[in-house]
N, C-alpha and C positions, 0 to 999 in steps of 0.2 A: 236293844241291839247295840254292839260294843261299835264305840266310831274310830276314824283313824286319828289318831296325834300326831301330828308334828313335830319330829326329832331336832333336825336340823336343814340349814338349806347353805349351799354350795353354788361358787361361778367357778361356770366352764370357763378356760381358758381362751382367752384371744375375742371375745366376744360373742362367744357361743351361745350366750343366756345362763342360766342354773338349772341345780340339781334342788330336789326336797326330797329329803328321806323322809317315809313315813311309817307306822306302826300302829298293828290292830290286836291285843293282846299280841303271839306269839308270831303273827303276819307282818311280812315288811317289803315296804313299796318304795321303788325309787324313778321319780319322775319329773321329767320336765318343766319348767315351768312354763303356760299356757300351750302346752301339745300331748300332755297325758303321758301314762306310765310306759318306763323303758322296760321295767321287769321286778319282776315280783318273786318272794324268796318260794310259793308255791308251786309255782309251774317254771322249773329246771330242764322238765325231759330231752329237749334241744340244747341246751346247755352241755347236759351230761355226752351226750352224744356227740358232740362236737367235741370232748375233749378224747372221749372212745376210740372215734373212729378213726382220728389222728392220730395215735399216739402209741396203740397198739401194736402197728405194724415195726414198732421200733421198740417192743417190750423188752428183750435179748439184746438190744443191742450194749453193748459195755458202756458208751457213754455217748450216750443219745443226744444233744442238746434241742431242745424249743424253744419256742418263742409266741408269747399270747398276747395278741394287741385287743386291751380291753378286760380289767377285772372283770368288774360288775360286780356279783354278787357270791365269785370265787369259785363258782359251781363247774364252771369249767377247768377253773384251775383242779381244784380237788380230782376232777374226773380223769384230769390228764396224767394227775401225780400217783394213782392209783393204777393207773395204766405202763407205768415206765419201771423201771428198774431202777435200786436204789444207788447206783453211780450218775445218774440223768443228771441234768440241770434244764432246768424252769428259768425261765424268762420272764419278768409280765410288765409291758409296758402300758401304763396308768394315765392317760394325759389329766384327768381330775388330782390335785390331791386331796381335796375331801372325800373321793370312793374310797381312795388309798387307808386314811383315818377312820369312816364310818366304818368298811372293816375289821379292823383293828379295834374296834371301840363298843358297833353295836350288833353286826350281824355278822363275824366270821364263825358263828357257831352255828350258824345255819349251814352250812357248806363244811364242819369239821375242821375248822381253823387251819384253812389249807396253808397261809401265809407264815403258821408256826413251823412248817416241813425246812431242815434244812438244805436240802436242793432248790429251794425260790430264793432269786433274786428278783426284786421288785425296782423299776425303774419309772420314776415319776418323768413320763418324755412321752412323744410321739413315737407309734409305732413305726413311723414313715422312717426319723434319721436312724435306729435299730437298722429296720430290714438297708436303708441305703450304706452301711458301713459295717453292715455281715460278710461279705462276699465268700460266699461258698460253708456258712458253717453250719446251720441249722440244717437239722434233720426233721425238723419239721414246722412250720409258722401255720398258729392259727388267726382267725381275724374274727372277731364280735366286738365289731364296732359300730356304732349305731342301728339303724331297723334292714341294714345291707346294702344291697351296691347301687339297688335302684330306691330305695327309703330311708336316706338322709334328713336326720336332722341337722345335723351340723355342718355345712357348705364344705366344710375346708377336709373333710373325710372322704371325700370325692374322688382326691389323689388318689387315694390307695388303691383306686379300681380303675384308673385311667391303662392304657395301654404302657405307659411309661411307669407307670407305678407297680403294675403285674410284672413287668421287665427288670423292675427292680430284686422283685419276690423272685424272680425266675434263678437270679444268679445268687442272691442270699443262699439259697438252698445248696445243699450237698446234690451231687448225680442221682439219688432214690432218693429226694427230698418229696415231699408232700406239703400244698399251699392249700387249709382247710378254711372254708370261708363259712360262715353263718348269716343266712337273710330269715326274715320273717317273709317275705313273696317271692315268687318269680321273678328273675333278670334275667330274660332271656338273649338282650345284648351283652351282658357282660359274659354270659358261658360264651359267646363267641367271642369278644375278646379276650378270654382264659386262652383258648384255642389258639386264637392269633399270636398269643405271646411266648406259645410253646406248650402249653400242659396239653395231657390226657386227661379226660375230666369225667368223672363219676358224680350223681346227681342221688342223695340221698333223702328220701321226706321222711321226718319224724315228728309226732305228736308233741307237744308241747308241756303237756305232762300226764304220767303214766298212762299211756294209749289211747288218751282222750285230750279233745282241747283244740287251737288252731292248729295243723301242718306246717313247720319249718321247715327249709331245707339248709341244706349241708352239700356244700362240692367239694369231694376230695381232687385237688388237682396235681398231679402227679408230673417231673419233667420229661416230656417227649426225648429220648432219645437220638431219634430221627433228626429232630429239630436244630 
């Protein structure tokens, strides 16, 4: 039986703890240290989907902008870049910078070296001060960060989903902007603070890879007009 190696290991920033990348022949794992694996270069299907479902609806547009808070393992980036049109621009805010390196290093070929596209620009920062000093430009922000709104590993991503933080996302976006969130469970408080904060919200579950595996969901959250 082939075992996993040990690539490299990474600190989150601010005190988050570390990353370890790990590798099984062509298999590659990236995971926490003492809380288990964030994600794995095999099971994308959620990944892909989240950069689909977002990103699509702005395929035609001339010059679409996004914004992805959270590499990972590029999958969504790829998904997104394959979805836009080639005047777009890409976003990816990276709070790690060793994800930012291991990409570049060991696995962006697993996801087709999304990072080589030039429409990315990659920013080693919080997705937080991005969406706080957009005002009104993105046509679309997606969010995979951490295991979602209610499965945090890391305390300080918490913002992102408070009521003040969606109010953030609310006005970052253009008037047909779309706020695409990725959990691994149910938050069922947080689709009502989407609500609260103005979106129209659609509730997507997808397999986790190719139509088998755990259910992710995906909420397309769209600006109420009304609002």
């Amino acid at each position: 039986m082939n075992r996993w190696e040990e690539l490299e290991v990474t600190e989150i920033p601010n005190g988050g703890g570390a990353l370890r990348l790990m590798r099984r022949v062509d298999e590659f794992s990236i995971r926490i240290i003492g809380r288990g694996e964030l994600m794995n270069s095999r099971t994308h299907g959620s990944e892909d989907a989240l950069g689909r479902l977002a990103c699509e609806p702005y395929a035609k547009h001339a010059a679409a902008r996004v914004l992805i808070g959270g590499l990972g393992m590029g999958f969504t980036l790829a998904t997104a870049l394959q979805s836009l049109g080639a005047s777009a621009k890409v976003e990816v805010a990276e709070l790690v910078p060793g994800v930012v390196a291991w990409n570049q290093r060991y696995i962006g070929h697993c996801a087709g070296q999304p990072l080589q596209d030039a429409r990315v620009k990659v920013e080693v920062a919080d997705v937080r001060d991005l969406i706080e000093n957009a005002n009104g430009s993105y046509h679309a922000i997606l969010l995979d960060v951490d295991n979602g709104p209610e499965g945090l590993t890391h305390d300080a991503n918490d913002a992102l989903y408070t009521l003040a933080g969606l109010a953030h996302a609310y006005h970052a976006l253009t008037p047909d902007g779309t706020l695409a969130v990725w959990s691994a469970a149910p938050a069922p408080r947080f689709v009502g603070a989407l609500r609260k904060a103005g979106f129209t919200v659609e509730q997507h579950k997808v397999r986790a890879h190719a139509g088998k595996g755990p259910r992710h969901l995906i909420w397309l959250a769209t600006r109420d007009t009304k609002h």
